[in-house]
C-alpha positions in Angstrom: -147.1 210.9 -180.4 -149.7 210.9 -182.8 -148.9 207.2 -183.4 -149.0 206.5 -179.6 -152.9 207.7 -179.3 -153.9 205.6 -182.0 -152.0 202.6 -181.1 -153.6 203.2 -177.4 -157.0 203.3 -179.0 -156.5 200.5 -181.0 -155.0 198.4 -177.5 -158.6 199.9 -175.7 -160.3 198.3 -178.2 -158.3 195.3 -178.4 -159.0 194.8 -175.1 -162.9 195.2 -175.0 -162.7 192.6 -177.8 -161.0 190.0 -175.9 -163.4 190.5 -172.6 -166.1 190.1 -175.0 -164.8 186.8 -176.9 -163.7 184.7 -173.6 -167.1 185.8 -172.0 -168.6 184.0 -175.1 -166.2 181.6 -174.8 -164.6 182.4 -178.4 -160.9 181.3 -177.0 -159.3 181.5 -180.6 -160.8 185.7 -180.9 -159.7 186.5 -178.0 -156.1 184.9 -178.2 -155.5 187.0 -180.9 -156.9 190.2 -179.5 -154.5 189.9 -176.7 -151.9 189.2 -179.3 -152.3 192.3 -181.1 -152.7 194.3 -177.8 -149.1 193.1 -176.6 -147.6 193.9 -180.0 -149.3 197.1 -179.9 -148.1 197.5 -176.1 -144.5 197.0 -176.9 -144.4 199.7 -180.0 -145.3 202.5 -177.4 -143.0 201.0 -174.7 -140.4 201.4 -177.7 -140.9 204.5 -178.7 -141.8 205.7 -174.6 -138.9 206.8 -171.5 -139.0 207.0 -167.9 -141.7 205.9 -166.1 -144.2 205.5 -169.5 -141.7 203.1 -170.8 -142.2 201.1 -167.5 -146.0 201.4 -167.3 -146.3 200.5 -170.9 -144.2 197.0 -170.4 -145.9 196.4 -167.6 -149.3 196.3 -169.1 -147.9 194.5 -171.8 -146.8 191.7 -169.2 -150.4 191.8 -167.9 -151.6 191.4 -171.5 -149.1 188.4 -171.4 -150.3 186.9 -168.9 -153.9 186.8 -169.9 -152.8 185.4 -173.4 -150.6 182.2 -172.5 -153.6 181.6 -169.9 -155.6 181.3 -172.8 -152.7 179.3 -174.6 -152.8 177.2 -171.8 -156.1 176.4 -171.8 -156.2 175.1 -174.6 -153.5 172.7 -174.4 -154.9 171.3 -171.8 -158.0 170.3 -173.5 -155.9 169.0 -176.6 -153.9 166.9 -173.8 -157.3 165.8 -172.4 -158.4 165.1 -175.8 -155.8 163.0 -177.0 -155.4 161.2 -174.1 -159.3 160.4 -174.0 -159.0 159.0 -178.0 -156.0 157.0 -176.9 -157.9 155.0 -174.2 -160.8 155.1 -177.0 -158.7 152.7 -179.4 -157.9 150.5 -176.3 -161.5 149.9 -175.7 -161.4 151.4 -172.6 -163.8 153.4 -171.1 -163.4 157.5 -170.9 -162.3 158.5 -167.5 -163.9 160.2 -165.2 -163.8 161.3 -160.9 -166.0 158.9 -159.5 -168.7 160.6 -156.9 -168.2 157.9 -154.2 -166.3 158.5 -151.5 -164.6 157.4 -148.2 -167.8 157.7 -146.4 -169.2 155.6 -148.5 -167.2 152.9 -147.8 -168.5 150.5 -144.6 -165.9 149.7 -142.3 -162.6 148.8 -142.9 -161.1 151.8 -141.1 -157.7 150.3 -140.8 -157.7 149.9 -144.9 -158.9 153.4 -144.9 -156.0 154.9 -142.9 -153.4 153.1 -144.6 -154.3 154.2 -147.9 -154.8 157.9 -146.7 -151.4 157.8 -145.3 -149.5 155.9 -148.0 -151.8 158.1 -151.1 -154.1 160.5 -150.9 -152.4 162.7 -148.0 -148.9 162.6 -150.0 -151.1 163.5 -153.4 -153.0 165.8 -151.5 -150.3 167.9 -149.5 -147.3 167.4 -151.9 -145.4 170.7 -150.9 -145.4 169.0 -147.6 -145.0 165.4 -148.3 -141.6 166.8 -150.3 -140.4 168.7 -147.4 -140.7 165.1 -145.4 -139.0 163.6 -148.3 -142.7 161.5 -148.4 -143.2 159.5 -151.6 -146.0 158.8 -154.3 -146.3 156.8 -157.1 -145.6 153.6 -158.4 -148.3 151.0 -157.6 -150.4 149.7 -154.7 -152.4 146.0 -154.5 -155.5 145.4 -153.3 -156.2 141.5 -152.4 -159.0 139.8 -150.7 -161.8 137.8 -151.1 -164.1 138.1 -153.9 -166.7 141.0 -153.4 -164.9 143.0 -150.6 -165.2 146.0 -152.5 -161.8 146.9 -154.2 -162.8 148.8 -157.0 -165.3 150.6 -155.2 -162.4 151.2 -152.6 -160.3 152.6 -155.4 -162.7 154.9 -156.9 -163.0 156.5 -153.7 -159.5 157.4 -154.0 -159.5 158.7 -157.0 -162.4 160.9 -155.7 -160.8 161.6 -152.8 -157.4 163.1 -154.9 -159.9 164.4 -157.6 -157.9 162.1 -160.1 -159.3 160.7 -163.5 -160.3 157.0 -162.6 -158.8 154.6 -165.9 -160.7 151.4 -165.2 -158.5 148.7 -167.1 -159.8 145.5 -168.3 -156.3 143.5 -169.0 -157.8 142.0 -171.6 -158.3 144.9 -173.5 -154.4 145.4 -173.4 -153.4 141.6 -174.7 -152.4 141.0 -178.4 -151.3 138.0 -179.9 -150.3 140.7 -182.6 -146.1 140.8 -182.6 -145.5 144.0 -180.4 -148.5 145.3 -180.1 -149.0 144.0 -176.7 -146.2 146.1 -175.1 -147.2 148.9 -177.8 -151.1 148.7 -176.0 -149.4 149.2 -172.2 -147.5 151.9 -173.7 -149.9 153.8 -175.1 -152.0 153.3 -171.8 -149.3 154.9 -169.4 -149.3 158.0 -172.0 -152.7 158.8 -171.7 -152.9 158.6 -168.3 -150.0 161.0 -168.6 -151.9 163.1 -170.6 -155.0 162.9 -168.1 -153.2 163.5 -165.0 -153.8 163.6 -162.2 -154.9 159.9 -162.8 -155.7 156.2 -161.1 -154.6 153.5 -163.4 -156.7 150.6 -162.1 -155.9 146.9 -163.0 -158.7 144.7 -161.9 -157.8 140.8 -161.8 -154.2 141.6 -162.1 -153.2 138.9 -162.1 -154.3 137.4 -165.3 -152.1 139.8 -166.9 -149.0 139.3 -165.0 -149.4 135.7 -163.7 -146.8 133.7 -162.0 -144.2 132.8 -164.7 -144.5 129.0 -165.6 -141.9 129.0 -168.7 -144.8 128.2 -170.9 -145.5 131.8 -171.6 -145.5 132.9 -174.5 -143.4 135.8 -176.0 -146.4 138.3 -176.9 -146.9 137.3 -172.9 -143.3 137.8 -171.9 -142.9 141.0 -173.5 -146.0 142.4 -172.3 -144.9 142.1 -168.8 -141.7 143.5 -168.8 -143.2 146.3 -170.4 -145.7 147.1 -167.8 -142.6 146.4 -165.1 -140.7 148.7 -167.1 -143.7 151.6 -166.6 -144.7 150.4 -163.5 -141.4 151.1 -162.3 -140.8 154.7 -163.7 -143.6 155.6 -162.2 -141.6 156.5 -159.1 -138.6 158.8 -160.9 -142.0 160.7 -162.4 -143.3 162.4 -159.4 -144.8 165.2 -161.3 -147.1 163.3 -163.2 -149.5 162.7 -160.9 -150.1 159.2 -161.8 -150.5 156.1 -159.7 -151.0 152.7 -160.5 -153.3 149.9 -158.2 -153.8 147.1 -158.9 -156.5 144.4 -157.3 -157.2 140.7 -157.5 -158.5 137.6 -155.7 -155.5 135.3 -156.3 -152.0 137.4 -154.7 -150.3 133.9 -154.5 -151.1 133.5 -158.6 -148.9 136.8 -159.2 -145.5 137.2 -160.9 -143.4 138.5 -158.5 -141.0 140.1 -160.1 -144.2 142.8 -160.2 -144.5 143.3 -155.9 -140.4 143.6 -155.9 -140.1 147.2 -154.4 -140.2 150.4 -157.0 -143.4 148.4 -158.8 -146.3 147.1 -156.6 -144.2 147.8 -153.5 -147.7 148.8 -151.5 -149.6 145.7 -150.4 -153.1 146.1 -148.5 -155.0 143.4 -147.6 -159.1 144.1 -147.8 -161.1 141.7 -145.4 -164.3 140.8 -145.7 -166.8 143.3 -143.6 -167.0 142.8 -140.0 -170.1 143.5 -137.7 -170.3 147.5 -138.2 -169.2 147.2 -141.5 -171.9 144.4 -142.2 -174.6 147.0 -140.5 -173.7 149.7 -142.6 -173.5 147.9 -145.8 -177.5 146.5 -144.8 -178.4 150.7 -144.2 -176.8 152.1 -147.4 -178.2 149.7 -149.4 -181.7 150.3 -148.0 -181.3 154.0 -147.8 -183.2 154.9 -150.8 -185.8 152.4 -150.5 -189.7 154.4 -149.3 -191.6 151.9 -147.7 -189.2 150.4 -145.5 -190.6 148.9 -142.1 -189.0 147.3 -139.1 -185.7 146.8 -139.6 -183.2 145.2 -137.3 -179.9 146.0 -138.4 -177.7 144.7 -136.0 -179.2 141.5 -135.9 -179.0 141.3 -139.6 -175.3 142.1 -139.3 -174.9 139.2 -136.6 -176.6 136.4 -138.9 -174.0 137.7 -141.9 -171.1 136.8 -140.8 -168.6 135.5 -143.5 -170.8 137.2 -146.1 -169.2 139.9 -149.0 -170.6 143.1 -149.2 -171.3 141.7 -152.9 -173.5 139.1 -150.7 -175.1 141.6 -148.7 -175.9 143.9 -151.8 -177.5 140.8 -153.3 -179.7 139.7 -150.8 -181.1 143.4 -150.5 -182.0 143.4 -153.9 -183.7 140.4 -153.7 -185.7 141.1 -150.7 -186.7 144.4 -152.1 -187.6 142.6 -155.2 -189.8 139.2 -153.7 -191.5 142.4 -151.7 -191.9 144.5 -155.0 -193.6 141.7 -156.5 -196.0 141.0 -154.2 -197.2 144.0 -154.3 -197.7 143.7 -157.8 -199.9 141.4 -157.7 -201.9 142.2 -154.3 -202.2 145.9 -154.8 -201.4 146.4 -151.6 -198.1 148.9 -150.3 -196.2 146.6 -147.8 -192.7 148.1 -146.0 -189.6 145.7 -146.7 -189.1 144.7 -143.2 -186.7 142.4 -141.1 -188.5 139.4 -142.2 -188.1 139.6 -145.8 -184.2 140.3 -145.7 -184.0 137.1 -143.3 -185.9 134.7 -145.7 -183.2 135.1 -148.6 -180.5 134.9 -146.0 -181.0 131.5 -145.5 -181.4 130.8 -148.8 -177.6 131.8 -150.0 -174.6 130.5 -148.3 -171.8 133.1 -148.0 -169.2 133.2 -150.6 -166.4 133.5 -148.1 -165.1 129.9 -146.0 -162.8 129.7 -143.2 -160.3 128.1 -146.0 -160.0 130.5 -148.0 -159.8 133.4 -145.0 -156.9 131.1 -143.8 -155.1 131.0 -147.1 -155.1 135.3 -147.0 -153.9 135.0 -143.6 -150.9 132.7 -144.6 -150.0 134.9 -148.0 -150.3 138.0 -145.4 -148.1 136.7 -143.2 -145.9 135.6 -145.1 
């Protein structure tokens, strides 16, 4: 008995200890407080009967608990860790969850709602998207015309999920090196692994798997069917939390042994903005701007038709910055009005023809 009281002092002060070291955030302390509270825990439990022996072993579950929490805790941030050096000797950038989101995005609704549907509602309710026998994973491509806003697009998803966004240059991946091609894709699809829930991201897809000519060569070959080979057990993986999307400007220049279902089976076509789209893009990217004046939006919008939001972000920037100037060198505060937006309109032609709309339409359809 005499044992019992001190080992209960001893637990008592264990446990003060531990409180104190994870409110200092000294996780190692107060792992092994806990530790030595839970051995001490199961000494009286041995030595105890009857209901003691019960409410001994179930503090010492208790104690457990708040232990492998702990534990856990710190394997996660080793997982993090390692996963955040691996991208680091790929010369890829450390991931992080974007801040943009959906709302951010002008316009295309309907590219919205397919990607909420076929994404983040399945990531987002998976008890329920496994009742319905609903799945995620694998890959998803984005094509369009240039400056449509893809990636933008895509880190709103990974905001949207709360995912870590892995922005892949395919470049970064390629080796002439024998094996270290496949080795470098490898490696990739472990740390997002290790960084889950995550968004792989491949822009320009498309010069990393392009459409087989036989002149390939093996570094290229090997490289390919390795991603393939990831891609695709993606889908058998559904607790990993990772999916894969891919954009480019080029679908037709694509292998296609990559779209076959299991890989980049999700296919969403992103249009250049239409009128409301075009409107919005002209107020967010005047939002932040003080001295703004007169400004007709919709007629802007009309006047743009056929240009890429890329376009449209341009041509605020530079009517901001011809009005910035002159004010430099007047003195004098003037808004950024109607006027000034117009004047570098029909200076730039829009980067989007009706050839190369129609050429989208035909891949779409086909």
């Amino acid at each position: 008995m005499k044992d019992d009281a001190t080992n209960i002092s001893k637990i008592t002060k264990l446990l003060k200890e531990a409180i104190n070291y994870e409110t200092q955030g000294k996780k190692e302390e107060a792992i092994e407080s806990y530790k030595n509270a839970h051995k001490y825990l199961l000494e009286i439990a041995k030595n105890s009967k009857g209901e003691e022996r019960k409410k001994r072993l179930s503090q010492a579950e208790n104690v457990l608990k708040a232990y492998n929490s702990l534990k856990n805790v710190d394997i996660n941030e080793d997982k993090i860790n390692n996963g955040k050096k691996i991208l680091q000797s790929l010369n890829i950038e450390t991931p992080e969850i974007p801040n943009i989101t959906f709302n951010d995005v002008a316009g295309l609704e309907d590219v919205k709602n397919e990607i909420m549907s076929k994404i983040i509602y399945p990531m987002r309710y998976k008890e329920l998207s496994e009742e319905y026998d609903i799945e995620f994973g694998g890959g998803m491509l984005l094509f369009g015309p240039p400056g449509t806003g893809k990636t933008f697009i895509v880190k709103a998803i990974a905001n949207e999920v709360k995912a870590n966004f892995i922005n892949v240059n395919p470049s970064s991946l390629y080796s002439q090196w024998f094996g270290q091609f496949e080795k470098n894709i490898s490696l990739l699809f472990k740390a997002a692994y290790l960084l889950s829930p995550a968004i792989i991201f491949f822009d320009e897809i498309d010069t990393l798997v392009p459409k087989r000519s036989g002149n390939e060569s093996d570094a290229a070959k090997r490289g390919v069917s390795q991603l393939l080979t990831e891609v695709g057990g993606l889908t058998s993986e559904k607790d990993k939390n990772i999916f894969i999307i891919a954009a480019t400007n080029n679908p037709w220049a694509i292998d296609e042994a990559i779209l076959r279902p299991g890989r980049f089976d999700v296919k969403i076509y992103v249009p250049p903005p239409d009128y409301e789209a075009r409107k919005k893009l002209f107020e967010l990217k005047l939002a932040k701007i003080k001295p703004v004046g007169n400004i007709d939006y919709g007629h802007l919008a009309e006047i743009t038709e056929k240009y890429s939001g890329a376009d449209i972000e341009f041509i605020c920037k530079k009517a901001i910055q011809n009005v910035f100037m002159e004010v430099v060198k007047t003195g004098n505060k003037i808004p950024v009005n109607s006027e000034d937006l117009m004047s570098v309109i029909y200076q730039i032609k829009p980067s989007i023809d009706e050839n190369m709309l129609n050429r989208y339409k035909m891949y779409t359809d086909a």
